[in-house]
C-alpha positions in Angstrom: -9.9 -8.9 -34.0 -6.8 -8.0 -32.1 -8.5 -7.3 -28.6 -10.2 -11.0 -29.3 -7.0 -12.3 -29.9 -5.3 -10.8 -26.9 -8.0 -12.3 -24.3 -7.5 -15.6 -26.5 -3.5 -15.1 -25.4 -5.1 -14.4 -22.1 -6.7 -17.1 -21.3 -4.0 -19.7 -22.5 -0.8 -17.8 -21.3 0.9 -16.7 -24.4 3.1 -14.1 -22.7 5.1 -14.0 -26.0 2.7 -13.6 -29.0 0.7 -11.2 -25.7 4.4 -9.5 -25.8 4.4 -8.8 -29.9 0.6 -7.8 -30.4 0.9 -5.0 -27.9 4.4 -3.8 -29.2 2.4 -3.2 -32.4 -1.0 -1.9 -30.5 -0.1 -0.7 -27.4 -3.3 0.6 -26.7 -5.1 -2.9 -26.3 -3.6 -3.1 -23.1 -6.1 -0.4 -21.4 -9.2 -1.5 -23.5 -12.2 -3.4 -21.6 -12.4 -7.1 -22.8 -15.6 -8.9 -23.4 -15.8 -9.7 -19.8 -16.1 -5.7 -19.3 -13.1 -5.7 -17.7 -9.6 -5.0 -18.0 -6.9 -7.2 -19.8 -5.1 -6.6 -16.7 -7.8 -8.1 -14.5 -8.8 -10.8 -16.7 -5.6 -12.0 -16.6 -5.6 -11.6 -12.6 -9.2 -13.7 -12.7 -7.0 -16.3 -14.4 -4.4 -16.6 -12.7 -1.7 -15.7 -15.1 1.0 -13.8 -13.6 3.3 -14.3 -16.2 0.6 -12.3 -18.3 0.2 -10.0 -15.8 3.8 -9.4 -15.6 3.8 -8.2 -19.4 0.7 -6.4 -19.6 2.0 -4.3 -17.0 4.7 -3.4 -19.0 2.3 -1.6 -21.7 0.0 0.0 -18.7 1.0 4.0 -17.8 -1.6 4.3 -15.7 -3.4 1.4 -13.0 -6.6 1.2 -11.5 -6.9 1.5 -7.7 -8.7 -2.0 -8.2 -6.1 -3.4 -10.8 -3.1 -2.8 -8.6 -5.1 -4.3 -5.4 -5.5 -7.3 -8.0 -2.1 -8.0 -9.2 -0.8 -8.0 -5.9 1.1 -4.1 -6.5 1.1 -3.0 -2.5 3.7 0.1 -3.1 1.2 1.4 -6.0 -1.8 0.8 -3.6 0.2 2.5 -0.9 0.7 5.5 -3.2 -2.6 5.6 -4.2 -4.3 5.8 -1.3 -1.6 8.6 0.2 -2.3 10.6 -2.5 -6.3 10.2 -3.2 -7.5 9.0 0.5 -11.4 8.8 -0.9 -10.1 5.5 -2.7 -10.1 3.5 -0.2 -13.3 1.8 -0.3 -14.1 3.1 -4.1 -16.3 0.7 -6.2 -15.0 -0.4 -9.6 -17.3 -0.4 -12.6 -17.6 -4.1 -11.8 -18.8 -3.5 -8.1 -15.6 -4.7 -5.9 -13.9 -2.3 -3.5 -9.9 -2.7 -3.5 -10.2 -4.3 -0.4 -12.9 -7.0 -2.0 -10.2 -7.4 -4.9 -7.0 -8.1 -2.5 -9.1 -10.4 -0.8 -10.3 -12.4 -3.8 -6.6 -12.9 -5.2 -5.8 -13.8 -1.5 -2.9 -10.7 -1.5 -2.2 -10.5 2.2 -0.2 -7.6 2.4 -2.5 -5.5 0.7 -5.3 -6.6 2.3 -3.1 -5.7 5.9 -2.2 -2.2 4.5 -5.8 -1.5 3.4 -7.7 -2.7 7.0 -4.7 -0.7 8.5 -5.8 2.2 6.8 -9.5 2.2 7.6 -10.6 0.6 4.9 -14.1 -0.6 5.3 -14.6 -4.8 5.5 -18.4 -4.7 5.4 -19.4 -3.1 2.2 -20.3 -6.0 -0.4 -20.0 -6.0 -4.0 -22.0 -4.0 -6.5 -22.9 -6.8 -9.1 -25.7 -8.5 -8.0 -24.1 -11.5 -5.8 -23.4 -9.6 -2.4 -20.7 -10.8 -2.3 -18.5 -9.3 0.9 -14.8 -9.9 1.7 -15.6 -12.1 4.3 -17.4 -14.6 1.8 -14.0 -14.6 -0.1 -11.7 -14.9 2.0 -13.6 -18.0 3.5 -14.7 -19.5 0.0 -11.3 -19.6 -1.1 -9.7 -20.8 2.4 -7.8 -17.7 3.0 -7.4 -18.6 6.5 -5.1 -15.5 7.5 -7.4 -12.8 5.6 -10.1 -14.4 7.3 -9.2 -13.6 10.4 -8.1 -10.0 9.5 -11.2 -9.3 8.7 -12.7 -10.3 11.6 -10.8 -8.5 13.8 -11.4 -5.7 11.9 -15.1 -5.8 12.5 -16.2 -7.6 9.6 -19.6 -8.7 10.3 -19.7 -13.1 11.0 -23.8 -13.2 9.5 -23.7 -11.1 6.2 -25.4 -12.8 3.7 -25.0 -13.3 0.0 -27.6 -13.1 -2.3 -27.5 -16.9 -1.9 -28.3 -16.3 1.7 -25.1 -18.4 2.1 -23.1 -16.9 5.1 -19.7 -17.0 6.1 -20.3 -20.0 8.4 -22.4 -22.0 5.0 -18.4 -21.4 2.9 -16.3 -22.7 6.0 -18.5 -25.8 7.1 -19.1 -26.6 3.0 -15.2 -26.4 3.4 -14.6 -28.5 6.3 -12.6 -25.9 7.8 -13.0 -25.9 11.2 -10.4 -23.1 12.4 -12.4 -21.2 10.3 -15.8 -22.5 11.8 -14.2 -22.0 15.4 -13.7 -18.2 14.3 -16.8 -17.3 13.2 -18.6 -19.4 16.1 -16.3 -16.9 18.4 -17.8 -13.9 17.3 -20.8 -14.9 17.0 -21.7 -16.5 13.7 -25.4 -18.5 14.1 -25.8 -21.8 13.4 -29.7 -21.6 12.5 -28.9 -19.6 9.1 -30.5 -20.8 6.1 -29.2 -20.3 2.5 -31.9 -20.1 -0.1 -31.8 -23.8 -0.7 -33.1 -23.9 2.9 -30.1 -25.2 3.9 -28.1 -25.1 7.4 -24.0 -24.6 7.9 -24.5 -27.8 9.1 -26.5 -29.6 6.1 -23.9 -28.2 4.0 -21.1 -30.1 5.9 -23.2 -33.3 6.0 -23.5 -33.0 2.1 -19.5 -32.4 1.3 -19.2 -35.6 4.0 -17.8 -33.4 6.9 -20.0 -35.4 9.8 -18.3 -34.4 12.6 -18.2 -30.6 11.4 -21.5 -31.3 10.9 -23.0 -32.6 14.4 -21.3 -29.8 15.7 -23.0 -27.4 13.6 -26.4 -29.4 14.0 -28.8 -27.1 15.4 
């Protein structure tokens, strides 16, 4: 009952009533919630950082992947000084820290991690393929994008979708984006498992001229 009650303070931000159930049950704080994932994390996943703020105060001990999450670069840093094999570890939920800065869009991290060899090509572990590429573009993290890129992340990867990196940024209209991964070599004649182009994709989302460019 408690650990449903402190995803339900999750998932609505109750920092405080969060704040008195783990004063009297500590130990919730580093059980796996019914999304078989941290508190810590699911609080990241919603974008609580108030909640993530007091959670940490109950956590001893983080998770390569949970401090790449909550945005935590000197823990990273430490981390990775001390244990260099973490760098492209997989979580029991199949991201690399790299893959988890890059989802929450933490730049700095993400900058420290590429910096220090981490790999940008190895995709997630939980059936989607996901790799960081695909999030930094689906979520229009322009900067990390482009981070990536130069770090050798491959422009053609493919989801399980089949939906490259070129499918996210012309579905987004985003044509700095687009105008990267055309650079280096992204092809326009990719088709997601809809049978769809970059280029239908921008047609559909209403993105014409994104789309006659694309048009193959």
């Amino acid at each position: 009952m408690s650990l449903s009650l402190l995803e339900e303070y999750i998932e609505t931000g109750n920092s405080m009533a969060i704040e008195d159930l783990l004063n009297g049950n500590p130990g919730l704080s580093k059980q796996k919630t019914s999304h078989d994932i941290s508190p810590l994390l699911l609080a990241c996943y919603y974008n609580k950082p108030q909640i993530v703020k007091a959670l940490l105060k109950h956590i001893d001990e983080l998770t390569i992947h949970e401090a790449a999450a909550a945005n935590l670069l000197e823990q990273v840093q430490a981390m990775i000084e001390d244990k260099s094999d973490l760098l492209d570890d997989v979580s029991d939920h199949g991201f690399t820290p790299l893959g988890m800065a890059t989802h929450f869009g933490n730049e700095d991290i993400v900058r420290f991690l590429l910096s220090a060899g981490a790999d940008p090509n190895i995709q997630s572990q939980n059936g989607y393929n996901v790799y960081p590429l695909h999030a930094a573009i689906g979520s229009g993290f322009d900067s990390i994008a482009k981070m990536l890129v130069e770090a050798g992340a491959e422009v053609n990867v493919l989801q399980t979708s089949r939906a490259s990196p070129l499918h996210l940024a012309a579905q987004n209209g985003n044509i700095d984006l687009i105008i990267l991964l055309l650079e280096n070599g992204a092809l326009i004649a990719i088709k997601n498992d809809m049978g769809k182009t970059a280029s239908d994709l921008a047609a559909e989302k209403g993105h014409t001229e994104i789309a006659a460019i694309l048009k193959a």
